[in-house]
Structures are given as C-alpha cells and as structure tokens.
PAVO-869147 format. One record per residue (C-alpha): x, y, z. Coordinates in steps of 0.05 Angstrom, whole numbers, plus 5000, padded with zeros to 4 digits. Each point is the difference from the previous one (the first is absolute). Example, Ala and Ser with C-alpha at 12.3 -4.5 7.8 and 13.67 -1.06 7.14 Angstrom:
# PAVO-869147
524649105156
502750694987
//
This chain:
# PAVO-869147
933126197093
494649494987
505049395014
501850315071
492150145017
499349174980
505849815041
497850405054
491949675000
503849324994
503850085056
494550385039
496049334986
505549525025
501250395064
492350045014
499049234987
506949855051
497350535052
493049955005
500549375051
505350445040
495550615001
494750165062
500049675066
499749385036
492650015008
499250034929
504549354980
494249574987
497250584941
505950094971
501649214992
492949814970
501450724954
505949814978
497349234987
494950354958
504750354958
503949404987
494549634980
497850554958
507050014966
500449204978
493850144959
502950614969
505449604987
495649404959
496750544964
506250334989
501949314968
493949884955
500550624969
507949914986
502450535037
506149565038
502649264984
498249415029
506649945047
498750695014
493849955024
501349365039
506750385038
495050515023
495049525018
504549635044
502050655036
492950255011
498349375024
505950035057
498550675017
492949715010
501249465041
503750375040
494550545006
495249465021
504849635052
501550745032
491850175003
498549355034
506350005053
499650225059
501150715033
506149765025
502949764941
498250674976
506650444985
499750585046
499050754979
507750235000
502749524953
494650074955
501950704996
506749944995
499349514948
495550524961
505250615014
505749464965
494649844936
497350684985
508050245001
503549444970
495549824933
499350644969
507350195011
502549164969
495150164948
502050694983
508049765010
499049354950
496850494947
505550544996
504149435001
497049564937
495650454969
500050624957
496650585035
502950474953
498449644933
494450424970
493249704968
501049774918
495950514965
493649704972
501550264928
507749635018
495549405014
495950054943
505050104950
505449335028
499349464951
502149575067
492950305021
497049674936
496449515038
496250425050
498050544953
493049864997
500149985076
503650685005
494250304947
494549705041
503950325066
499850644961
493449984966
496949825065
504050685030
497250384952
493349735010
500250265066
504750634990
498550264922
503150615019
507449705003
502550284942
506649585002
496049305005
497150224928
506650244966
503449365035
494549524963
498850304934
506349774967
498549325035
493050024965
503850204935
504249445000
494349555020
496450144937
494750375048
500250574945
493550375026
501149845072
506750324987
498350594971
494450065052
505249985055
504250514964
495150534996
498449905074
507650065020
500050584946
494250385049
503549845058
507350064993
499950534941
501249894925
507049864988
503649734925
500749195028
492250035019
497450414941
503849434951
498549465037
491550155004
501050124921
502949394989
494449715035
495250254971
502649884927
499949245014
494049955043
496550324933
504049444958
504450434967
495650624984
503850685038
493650215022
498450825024
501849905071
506549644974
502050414959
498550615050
504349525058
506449924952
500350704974
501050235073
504449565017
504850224939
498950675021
502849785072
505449614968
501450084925
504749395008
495649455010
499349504950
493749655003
495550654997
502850294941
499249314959
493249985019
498350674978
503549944934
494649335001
493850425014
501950534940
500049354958
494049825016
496150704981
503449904945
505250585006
505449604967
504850594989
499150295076
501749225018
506849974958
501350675028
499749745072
503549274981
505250414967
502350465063
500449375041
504049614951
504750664992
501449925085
499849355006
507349605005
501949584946
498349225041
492850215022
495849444999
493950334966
503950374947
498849454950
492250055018
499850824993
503849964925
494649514981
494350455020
503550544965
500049624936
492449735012
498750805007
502950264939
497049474962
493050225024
501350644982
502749794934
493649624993
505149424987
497749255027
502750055080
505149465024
498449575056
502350285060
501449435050
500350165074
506850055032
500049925078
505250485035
502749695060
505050335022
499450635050
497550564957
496749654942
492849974983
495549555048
493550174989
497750004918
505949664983
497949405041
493850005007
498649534938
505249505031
498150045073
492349934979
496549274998
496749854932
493450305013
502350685034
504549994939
494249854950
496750605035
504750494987
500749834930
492150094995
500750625028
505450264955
496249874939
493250275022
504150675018
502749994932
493949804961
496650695042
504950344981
498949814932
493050204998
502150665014
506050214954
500049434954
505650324963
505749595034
502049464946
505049705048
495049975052
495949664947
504949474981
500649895081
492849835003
499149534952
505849605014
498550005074
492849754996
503549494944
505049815063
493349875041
497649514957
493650574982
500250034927
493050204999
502350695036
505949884969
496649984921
495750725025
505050335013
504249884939
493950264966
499450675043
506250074991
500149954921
493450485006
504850545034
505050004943
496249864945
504150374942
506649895042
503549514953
505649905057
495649925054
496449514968
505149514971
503550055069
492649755030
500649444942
505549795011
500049895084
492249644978
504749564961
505049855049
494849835049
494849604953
494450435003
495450024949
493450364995
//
C-alpha cells in the first residue's frame, strides 16, 4: 500500500510540474512563466546539493541539469515573447486534458507490466536473519533501534532484535530486549530461553536469580529445549548441589540421540560431579560448543565466544562463588581440591597456599582428606 501512495505523490508531482504552465488564463501567462522559472531555478540547486551530499551520481546529476536547464530556457523565451506568440487558451487545454490522462495510465501500464505489484515486503526478521544481508545488518539494527526509539511499544521490533543482540555479543542489551518483547508480546518457551541465556553470559557465566527464574519457565513451556535445561543443571553446580545436577544431566543424556553434539560435554560433568561428591580430585571439564540446531549455545560457549578479559572475568567469578560457598559449608573436599587448584591455575598461590591450609584445618584428623590435599599441593608445587 505504501509503494502505490509513493507512486501516486510521484506522479502527482510530475503532472503538477508539466501542468502548472497550462493551468489559468491568458492574462496570467506572464505569472505562471516567471513561477515556473522560479521553480526551475529552485530545482538546479536542489540538484547540487543533492550532489554534495551523494544522493545521485555525477552523470546523473548532469542529465537532470541539462533538462532543467531546457525547460528553463524555454520558460524564459515564452515569458519574454510576445502575446501573440502566446499559445492560445484551447490548445493549452487540450494539451492538459491529453497529460493529466495519458501519464498516469503509461505509468500505471509500464508497472503492471515490469514490476511486481503482488510481491509482498521481506519480513524484517527474514532480513535480519539472510547471511546475503550480512553486510547491512548494522544498518537494519540502527533502522530498528531507531523504530523502537520512537515506538517502544512494538513488541515485534524487540523479539525481532534480541537474537540479533545475542549473536552480536550484546548479552545485556539482549536480554534487555527480551524482557521488553516478553511484556509486550507475552512469555512464550523461545523468549523465556533466550533472556536466560542472556543473562547467564552478560553475568560471565554465573546463572544468576532472574536466569534461573527465565529458564525454568521456559522448560515448563517446552520441556524439549536444550539450552535451558543445561543451564539449570549449571546453576545446581554452582550451589553446590552436585547430586540434583547429575540428576538433571542424567535425564537429558537418557533422551538425547546417540550423535548429539554436547553428549560428550554432559558425561564429563557427570564424572566431575560424582567425583565432588566422592570428595575425589575433579577432572577438567573442557568446554564443548554445540553447533548444531538443538545443542547448547549459551554456557557451553560462552568461554569460547568470550575475548580474553570477559573470559578472565568469568573465571574470577566462578572462584569467588566457590570460595563463598566455602565459607559457608566447608565440608566439600572436592570443592576444596577445586579451589586450590584454580587459584594455582591463576597464577595466585598466595590464595592459593590459604586455602590449602583452610582446607587442611577442616579435616584435620581425616587421614584421606589430607593426603589427597598433599598430594594435588604436590602436583602443583605448592609449598607452605
């Protein structure tokens, strides 16, 4: 509808600037000629500034100098000749009769012809989502940001960008534009997953309340999904509720088919699981990215998609959660053996030398616990 309102101005514009000489009487010749000299005028200059700020070429902008510039002189030579040289009343009307009819109907005729009146608009979301596109993405998310600036009541505009932002690595941004979709469009399973897994790596790693309140809707909407039910198994690990955590990895294993990509990632954190609850020295658990459809993209690749100092962070972040939750129950020997050997891996083996002795303090009388402290000081060079 929009294109047919434009055609319509455009060709409301060309028949007023043909006309507008042809239109009145004979008295009012000399008006219309110096009016019409004016506009032209008016128009070369639109046309230079027109150039300077690149809207058309050079060629173009010399083709429609050139035809201004006719239509000028010819406005000029008419105002100055005389009466008689005038054209009389009836032709002039006849001549505007044959205009007004016959350039709206070519016009109209030539589009049905070439063009596609029936070819509906791409989607936005279509557009955002073409790799062809790849190039003007940032100019589509300005186009919508600058919407939404304006309209921040358009639900769609918000659950059209927030993947974008996700994929960005605009992690708060995206979950910010989530939760406004989620107000305005509803909650649904694809938004309440998507805002968690913003906000899990906008908080470098750490499933945060809100998160966690996000994801556990959207498994309630749609027990299926992936991504949520990884992350939750994640935040049980890190309050420390190991055996709720296997529990979890263990019903998505049971589902899962036998080529998932993260299947390799979830039997790891199994093992690193037990062995906590064994008290046992944990195996590294490297991070596993899941690319196809369906696999983990928010935990699982957040390490990986991070730069070195967002990664840095998260570590940081990790261990101080741990090390609190140490102060509290300091009864976890695996969690223990995890501390020291992470603030080892961060080149702190000050921290690193306290809390091998807080930890020896806790199980003092423990003959197990203790030579399994001994011996990861050994393997990491730390003495007191």
């Amino acid at each position: 509808m929009l294109l047919w309102i434009i055609l319509a101005c455009l060709t409301a514009f060309v028949l007023f600037v043909l006309l507008r000489p042809l239109l009145g009487a004979r008295g009012q010749a000399d008006a219309r000629e110096a009016f019409n000299a004016a506009v032209y005028r008016d128009q070369l200059g639109e046309i230079d500034a027109d150039r300077a700020r690149g809207l058309i070429g050079e060629s173009e902008a010399e083709a429609a100098r050139l035809e201004i510039a006719r239509r000028l002189l010819q406005a000029d030579s008419k105002e100055g000749a005389a009466p008689s040289e005038r054209p009389s009343g009836s032709p002039a009307r006849a001549a505007m009769i044959v205009v007004a009819t016959l350039v709206p109907l070519l016009a109209l005729g030539l589009y049905l012809l070439y063009g596609s009146p029936r070819l509906p608009d791409q989607p936005l979301a279509a557009r955002l989502e073409d790799p062809s596109n790849s190039q003007n993405l940032g100019a589509l998310v300005a186009r919508v940001e600058a919407r939404l600036r304006e309209h921040p009541d358009e639900g769609e505009g918000w659950d059209v960008v927030a993947p974008v932002y996700l994929g960005a690595q605009r992690y708060q941004d995206a979950a910010d534009a989530y939760g406004e979709a989620i107000r305005l469009l509803g909650p649904s399973a694809k938004r309440l997953s998507g805002q968690g897994q913003a906000l899990v790596l906008a908080n470098n790693g750490v499933v945060t309340e809100d998160a966690r309140g996000a994801l556990t809707q959207a498994i309630a909407l749609d027990p299926t999904l992936i991504e949520p039910r990884i992350l939750i198994a994640i935040a049980k690990e890190q309050d420390g509720d190991f055996a709720g955590a296997i529990a979890d990895w263990r019903s998505l294993i049971d589902k899962a088919p036998a080529d998932a990509p993260w299947r390799q990632m979830v039997e790891q954190r199994i093992a690193g699981d037990e062995a906590h609850l064994a008290g046992k020295s944990v195996p590294d658990q490297p991070v596993t990215g899941g690319e196809a459809a369906g696999g983990p993209s928010a935990a699982d690749v957040a390490a990986q998609t991070m730069d070195p100092a967002g990664r840095q962070a998260m570590i940081e972040t990790m261990v101080q959660r741990l090390a609190a939750r140490l102060d509290q129950d300091g009864s976890d020997l695996g969690g223990w053996l995890k501390l020291v050997k992470a603030y080892s891996v961060l080149d702190r083996k000050d921290d690193a030398l306290k809390a091998l002795a807080r930890a020896k303090s806790q199980f003092t009388g423990n003959a197990q616990a203790l030579q399994q402290l001994d011996q990861l000081a050994a393997e990491l060079g730390l003495k007191s």
